[in-house]
C-alpha positions in Angstrom: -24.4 16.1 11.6 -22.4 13.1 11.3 -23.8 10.4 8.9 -23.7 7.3 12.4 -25.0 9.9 14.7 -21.7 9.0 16.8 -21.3 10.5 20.5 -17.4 11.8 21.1 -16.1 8.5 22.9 -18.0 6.6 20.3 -15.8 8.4 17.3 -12.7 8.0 19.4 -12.9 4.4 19.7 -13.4 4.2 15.9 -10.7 6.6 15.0 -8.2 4.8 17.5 -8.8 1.4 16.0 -5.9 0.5 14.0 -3.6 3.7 15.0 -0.2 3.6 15.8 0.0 7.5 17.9 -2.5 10.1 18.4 -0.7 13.9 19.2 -2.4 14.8 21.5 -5.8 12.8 21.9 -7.3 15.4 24.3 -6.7 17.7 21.4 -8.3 15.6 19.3 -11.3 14.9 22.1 -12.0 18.9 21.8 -12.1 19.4 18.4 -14.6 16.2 18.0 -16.7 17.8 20.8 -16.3 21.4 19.3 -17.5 20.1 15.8 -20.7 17.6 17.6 -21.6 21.0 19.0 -21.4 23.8 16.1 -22.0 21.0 13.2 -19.1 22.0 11.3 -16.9 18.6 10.6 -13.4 18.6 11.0 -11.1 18.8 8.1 -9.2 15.7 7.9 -6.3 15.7 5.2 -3.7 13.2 3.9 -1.1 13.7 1.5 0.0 11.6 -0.8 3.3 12.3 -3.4 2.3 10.5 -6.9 5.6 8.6 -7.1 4.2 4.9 -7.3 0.9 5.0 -9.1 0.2 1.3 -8.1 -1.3 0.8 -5.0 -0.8 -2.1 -2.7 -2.6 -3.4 0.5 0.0 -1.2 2.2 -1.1 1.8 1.1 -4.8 0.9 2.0 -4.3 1.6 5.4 -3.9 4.9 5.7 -7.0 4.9 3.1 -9.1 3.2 5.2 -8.2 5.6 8.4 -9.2 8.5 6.5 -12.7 6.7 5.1 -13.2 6.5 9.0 -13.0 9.9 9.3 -15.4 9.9 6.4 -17.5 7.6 7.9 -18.4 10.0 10.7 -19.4 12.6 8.4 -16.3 14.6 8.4 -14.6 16.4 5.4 -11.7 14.1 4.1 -8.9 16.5 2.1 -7.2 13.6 -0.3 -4.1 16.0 -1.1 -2.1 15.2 -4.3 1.4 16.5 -3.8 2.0 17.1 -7.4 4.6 20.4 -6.4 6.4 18.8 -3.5 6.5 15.5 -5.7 9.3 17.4 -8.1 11.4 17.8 -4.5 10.7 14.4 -3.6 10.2 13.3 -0.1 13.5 12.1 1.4 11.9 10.1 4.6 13.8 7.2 5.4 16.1 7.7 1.9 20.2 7.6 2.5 20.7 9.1 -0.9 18.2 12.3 -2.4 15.9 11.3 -4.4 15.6 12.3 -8.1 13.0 14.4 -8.5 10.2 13.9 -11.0 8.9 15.6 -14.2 5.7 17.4 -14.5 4.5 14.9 -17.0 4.8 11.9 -14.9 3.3 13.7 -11.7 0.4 14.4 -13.8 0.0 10.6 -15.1 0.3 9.5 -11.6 -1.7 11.5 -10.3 -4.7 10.3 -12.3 -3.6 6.7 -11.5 -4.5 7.5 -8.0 -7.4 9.4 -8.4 -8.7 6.1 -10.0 -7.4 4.0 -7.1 -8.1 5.5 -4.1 -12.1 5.7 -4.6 -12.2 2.0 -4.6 -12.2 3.0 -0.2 -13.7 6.1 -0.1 -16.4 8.0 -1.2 -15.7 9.9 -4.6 -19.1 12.0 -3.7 -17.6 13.1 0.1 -13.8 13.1 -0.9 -12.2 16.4 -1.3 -9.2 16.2 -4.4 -6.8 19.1 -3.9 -3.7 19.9 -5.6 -0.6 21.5 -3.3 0.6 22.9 -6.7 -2.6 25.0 -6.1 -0.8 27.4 -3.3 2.6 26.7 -4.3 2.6 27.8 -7.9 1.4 31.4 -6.4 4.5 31.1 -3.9 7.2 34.0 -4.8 10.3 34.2 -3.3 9.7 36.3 -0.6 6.6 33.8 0.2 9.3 31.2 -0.1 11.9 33.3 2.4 9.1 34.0 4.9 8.0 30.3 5.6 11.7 29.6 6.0 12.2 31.9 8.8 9.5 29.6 10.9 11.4 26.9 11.4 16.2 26.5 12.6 18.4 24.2 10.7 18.7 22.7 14.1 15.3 21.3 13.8 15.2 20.0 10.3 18.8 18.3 11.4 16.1 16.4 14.5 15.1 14.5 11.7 16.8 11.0 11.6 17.6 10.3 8.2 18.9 13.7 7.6 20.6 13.4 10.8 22.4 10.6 10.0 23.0 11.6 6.2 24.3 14.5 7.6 26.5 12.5 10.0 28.0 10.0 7.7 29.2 13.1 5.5 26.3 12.2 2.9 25.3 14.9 1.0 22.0 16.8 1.5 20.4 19.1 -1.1 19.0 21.7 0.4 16.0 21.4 -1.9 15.4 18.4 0.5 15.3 20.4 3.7 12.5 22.2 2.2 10.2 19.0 2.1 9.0 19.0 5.1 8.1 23.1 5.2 6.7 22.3 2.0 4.6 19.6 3.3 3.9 21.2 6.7 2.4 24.2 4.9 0.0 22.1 3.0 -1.5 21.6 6.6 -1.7 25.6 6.6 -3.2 26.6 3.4 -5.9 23.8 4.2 -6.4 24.9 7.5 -6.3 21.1 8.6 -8.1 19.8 11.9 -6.2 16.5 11.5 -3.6 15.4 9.5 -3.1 11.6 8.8 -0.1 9.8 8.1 2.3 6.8 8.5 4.7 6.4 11.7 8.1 6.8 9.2 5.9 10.2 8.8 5.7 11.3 11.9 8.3 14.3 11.8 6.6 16.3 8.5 3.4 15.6 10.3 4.5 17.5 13.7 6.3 20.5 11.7 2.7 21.2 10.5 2.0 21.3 13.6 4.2 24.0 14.6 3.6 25.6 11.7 0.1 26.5 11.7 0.9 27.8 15.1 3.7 30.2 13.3 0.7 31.2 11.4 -1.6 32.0 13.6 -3.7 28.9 13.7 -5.1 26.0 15.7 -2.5 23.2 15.6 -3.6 20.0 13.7 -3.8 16.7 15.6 -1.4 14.0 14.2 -2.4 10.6 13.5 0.0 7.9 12.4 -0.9 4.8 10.7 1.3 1.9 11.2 3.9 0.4 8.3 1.9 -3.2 7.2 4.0 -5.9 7.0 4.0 -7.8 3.7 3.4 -11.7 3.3 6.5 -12.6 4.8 5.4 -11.3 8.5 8.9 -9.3 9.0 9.5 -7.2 6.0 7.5 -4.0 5.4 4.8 -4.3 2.3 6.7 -3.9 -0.5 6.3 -4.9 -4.7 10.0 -4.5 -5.0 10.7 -6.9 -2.2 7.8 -9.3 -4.0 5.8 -9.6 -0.5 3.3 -7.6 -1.8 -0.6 -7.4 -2.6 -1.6 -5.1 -5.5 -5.0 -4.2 -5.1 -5.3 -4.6 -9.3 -4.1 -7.9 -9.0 -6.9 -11.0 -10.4 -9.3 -12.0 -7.3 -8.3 -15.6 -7.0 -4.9 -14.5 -6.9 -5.5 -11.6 -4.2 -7.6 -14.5 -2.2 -4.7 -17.2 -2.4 -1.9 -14.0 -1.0 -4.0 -13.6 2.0 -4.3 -17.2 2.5 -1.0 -18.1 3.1 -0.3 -15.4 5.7 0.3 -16.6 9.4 -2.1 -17.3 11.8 -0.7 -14.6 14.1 -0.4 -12.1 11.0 -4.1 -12.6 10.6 -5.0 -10.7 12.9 -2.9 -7.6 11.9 -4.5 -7.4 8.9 -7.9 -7.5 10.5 -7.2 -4.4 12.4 -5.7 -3.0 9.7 -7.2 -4.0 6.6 -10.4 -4.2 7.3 -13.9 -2.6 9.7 -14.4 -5.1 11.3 -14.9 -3.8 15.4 -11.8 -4.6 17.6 -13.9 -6.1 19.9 -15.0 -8.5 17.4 -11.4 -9.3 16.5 -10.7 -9.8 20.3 -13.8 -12.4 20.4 -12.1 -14.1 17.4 -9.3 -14.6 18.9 -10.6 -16.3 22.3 -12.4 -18.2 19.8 -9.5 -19.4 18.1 -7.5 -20.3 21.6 -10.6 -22.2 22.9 -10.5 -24.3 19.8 -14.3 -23.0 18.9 -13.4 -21.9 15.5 -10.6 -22.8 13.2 -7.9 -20.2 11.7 -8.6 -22.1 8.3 -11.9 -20.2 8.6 -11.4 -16.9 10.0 -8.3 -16.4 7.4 -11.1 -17.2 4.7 -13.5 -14.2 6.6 -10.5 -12.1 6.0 -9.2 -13.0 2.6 -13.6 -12.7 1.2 -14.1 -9.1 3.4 -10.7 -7.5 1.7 -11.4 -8.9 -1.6 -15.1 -7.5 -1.2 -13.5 -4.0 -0.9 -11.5 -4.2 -4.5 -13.6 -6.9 -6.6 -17.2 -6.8 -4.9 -18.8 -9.6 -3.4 -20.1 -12.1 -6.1 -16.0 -12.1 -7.7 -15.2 -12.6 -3.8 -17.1 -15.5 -3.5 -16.2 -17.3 -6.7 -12.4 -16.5 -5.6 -13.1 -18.2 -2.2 -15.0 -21.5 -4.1 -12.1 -21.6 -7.0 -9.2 -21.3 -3.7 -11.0 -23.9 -1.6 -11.9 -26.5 -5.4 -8.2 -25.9 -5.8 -6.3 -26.1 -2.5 -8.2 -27.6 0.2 -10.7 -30.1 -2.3 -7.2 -30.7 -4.6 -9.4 -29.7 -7.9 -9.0 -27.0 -10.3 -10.3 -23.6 -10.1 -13.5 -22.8 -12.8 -11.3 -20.4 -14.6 -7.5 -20.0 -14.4 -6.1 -16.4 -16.1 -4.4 -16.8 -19.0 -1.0 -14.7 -19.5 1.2 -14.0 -23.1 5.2 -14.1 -22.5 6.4 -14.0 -25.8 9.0 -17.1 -26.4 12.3 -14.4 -27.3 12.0 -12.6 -24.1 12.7 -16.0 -22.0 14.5 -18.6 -25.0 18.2 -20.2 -23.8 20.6 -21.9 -26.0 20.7 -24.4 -23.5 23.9 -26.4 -21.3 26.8 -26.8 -23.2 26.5 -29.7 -25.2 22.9 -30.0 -25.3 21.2 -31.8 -27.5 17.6 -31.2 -28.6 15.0 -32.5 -31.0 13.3 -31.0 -33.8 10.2 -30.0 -32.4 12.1 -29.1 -28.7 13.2 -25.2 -27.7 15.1 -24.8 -24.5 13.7 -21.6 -22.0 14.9 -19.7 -19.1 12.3 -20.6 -16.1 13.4 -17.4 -13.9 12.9 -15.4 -17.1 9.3 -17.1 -17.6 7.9 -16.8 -14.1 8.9 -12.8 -14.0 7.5 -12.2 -17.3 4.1 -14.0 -16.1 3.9 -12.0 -13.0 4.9 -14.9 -10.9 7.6 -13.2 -9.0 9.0 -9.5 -8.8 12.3 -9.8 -10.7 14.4 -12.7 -11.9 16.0 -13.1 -8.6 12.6 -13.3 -6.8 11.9 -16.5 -9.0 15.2 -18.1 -8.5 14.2 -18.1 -4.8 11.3 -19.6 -5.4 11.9 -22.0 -8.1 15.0 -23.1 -5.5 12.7 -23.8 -2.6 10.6 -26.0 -4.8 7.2 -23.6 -5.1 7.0 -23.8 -8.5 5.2 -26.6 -10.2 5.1 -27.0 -14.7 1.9 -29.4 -15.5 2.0 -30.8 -12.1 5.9 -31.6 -11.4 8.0 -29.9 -9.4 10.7 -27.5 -11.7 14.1 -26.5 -9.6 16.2 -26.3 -12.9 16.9 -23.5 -14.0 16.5 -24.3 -17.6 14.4 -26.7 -19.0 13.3 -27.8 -22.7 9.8 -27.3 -23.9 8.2 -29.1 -26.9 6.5 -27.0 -30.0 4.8 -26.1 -31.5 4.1 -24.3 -28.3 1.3 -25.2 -26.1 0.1 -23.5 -23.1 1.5 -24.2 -19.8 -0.2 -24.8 -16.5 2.1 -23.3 -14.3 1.5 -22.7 -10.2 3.8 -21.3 -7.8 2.6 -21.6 -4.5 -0.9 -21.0 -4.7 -0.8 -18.6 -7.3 -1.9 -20.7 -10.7 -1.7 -19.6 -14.0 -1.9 -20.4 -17.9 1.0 -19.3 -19.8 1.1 -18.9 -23.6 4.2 -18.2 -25.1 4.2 -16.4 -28.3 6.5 -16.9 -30.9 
């Protein structure tokens, strides 16, 4: 039996929280009342390619949706596509993808093992490999699944649509992808198969599919894309609106701090357990002037950090962010970070003149090396709208001369603050 003792509508109103499209939801009703009758838990799956071994918020999402599932006693399938990870999945991708080595599926793969159990249960998640059926596939396996599914329908999908379209090439390795993925759903025998919305299509050819074969068709649940710090953009490192869920508490704490007021409540649904209805009565809250954002956003900023650092690093996160940025202190310990002085030296303006004990340094070069910004170019938008400060003063030169021998440097940039040491 399920582990909250859950009527049908009950699960249903947990499963919907935080999901973008359910296909089909009376499907879905069934199988719930089908499985509260017989005992047998559904088999929930998701699959996840090991192509970016560091997770961010972003990624939690559809973590989280599948530790609901979990939650209700059912049978969570954490799939590792390490065979369909050397195709590569094309979704959303104007280009094909180059496909990756064994060795670095393998390494990834482990990387995410490690992760994902920070959200659920290493004791009730199932780890499965696709390279498990696939490596048995011969080529008249190969030939048969191909015959379930037209050209026509593969060319429904957008990207390959428009790829196809704008004379773009399209290996036809590609336009297996989504038979390979769909047939994960098939040699699992999946009940439900989670996902994001960009998704959606690879999710619905499993679907059809199963049906192909000879089974019940999965239901489809699609997460939606999280936006990253920036409120437009999706979450992304490489776009430096990111939060990694390795990165230092105080840090993590500080990220979800400077979100909006309206974002706020996206990540609550999103990011966290807490009952929609309690979000709702947050929000009247908030518009009645009874509470104050200031200290909902903290609520939100100690419950994700909870999740990644436990609870006594999530309160000392919260004291340090409000001794540092509301009380104008300093936090009780501030990390410390190496840059080593060759990897960010400048020989300085032409013409410049410096003392004996003085080195000049390249401040975009300094702040990526610290893990202040994404790339280079991510600091030079910072340093230019003024976020970054050096020992207190505001820095928008792009080069500036430092004294040795080298000292550390207190260096903040927005609310992120750290100690640099630059090795020589």
């Amino acid at each position: 039996m399920f582990a909250t003792g859950c009527s049908v509508d009950e699960q249903l109103a947990y499963i919907k929280k935080g999901a973008a499209e359910i296909v089909k939801e009376s499907e879905l009703r069934s199988k719930l009342e089908r499985s509260l009758t017989s005992g047998k838990p559904l088999r929930v799956k998701a699959g996840f390619d090991p192509t970016a071994p560091d997770l961010h918020l972003g990624h939690t999402v559809l973590l989280r949706k599948l530790k609901h599932f979990q939650d209700l006693g059912h049978t969570v399938i954490f799939l590792i596509g390490d065979f369909t990870g050397m195709i590569g999945d094309p979704t959303g991708r104007s280009a094909t993808r180059p496909p990756l080595s064994r060795e670095q599926i393998a390494e990834n793969a482990e990387t995410y093992k490690a992760q994902v159990f920070r959200i659920l249960s290493p004791e009730k998640t199932v780890v499965d490999f696709n390279s498990r059926w696939f490596a048995k596939f011969s080529a008249e396996d190969f030939i048969r699944l191909t015959s379930k599914y037209t050209v026509s329908q593969i060319l429904e999908r957008e990207d390959f649509r428009k790829r196809f379209h704008d004379e773009k090439p399209i290996a036809l390795h590609e336009l297996l992808y989504p038979l390979a993925q769909g047939y994960d759903s098939v040699a699992l025998e999946a009940d439900v198969e989670l996902g994001g919305t960009d998704q959606k299509f690879n999710l619905l050819v499993g679907r059809e599919l199963q049906r192909a074969y000879g089974q019940e068709s999965q239901v489809v649940l699609t997460t939606p894309i999280l936006e990253g710090l920036d409120g437009v953009n999706k979450m992304s490192k490489s776009l430096g609106n990111a939060i990694g869920i390795h990165e230092p508490p105080l840090e993590m704490y500080g990220k979800v701090m400077s979100i909006s007021d309206g974002m706020m409540w996206r990540y609550y649904e999103l990011l966290t357990d807490v009952p929609i209805h309690e979000i709702q009565h947050m929000q009247q809250q908030v518009m009645s002037e009874q509470s104050h954002p200031m200290a909902l956003k903290q609520r939100l900023a100690r419950t994700i950090l909870r999740d990644f650092h436990g609870d006594a690093e999530a309160l000392k996160a919260e004291n340090n962010w409000s001794r540092q940025f509301r009380d104008r202190g300093m936090p009780e310990s501030v990390e410390v970070v190496q840059v080593q002085l060759n990897d960010i030296q400048h020989p300085g303006p032409p013409g410049a003149r410096l003392g004996p004990e003085q080195c000049f340094i390249k401040l975009d070069k300094l702040l990526h090396k610290a893990g202040f910004a994404a790339s280079a170019t991510d600091a030079q938008r910072k340093r230019e709208q003024g976020s970054v400060r050096i020992a207190g003063d505001v820095r928008k030169e792009p080069i500036f001369a430092i004294t040795l021998p080298l000292v550390p440097l207190d260096v903040r940039v927005g609310r992120t603050v750290k100690q640099v040491q630059i090795l020589r």
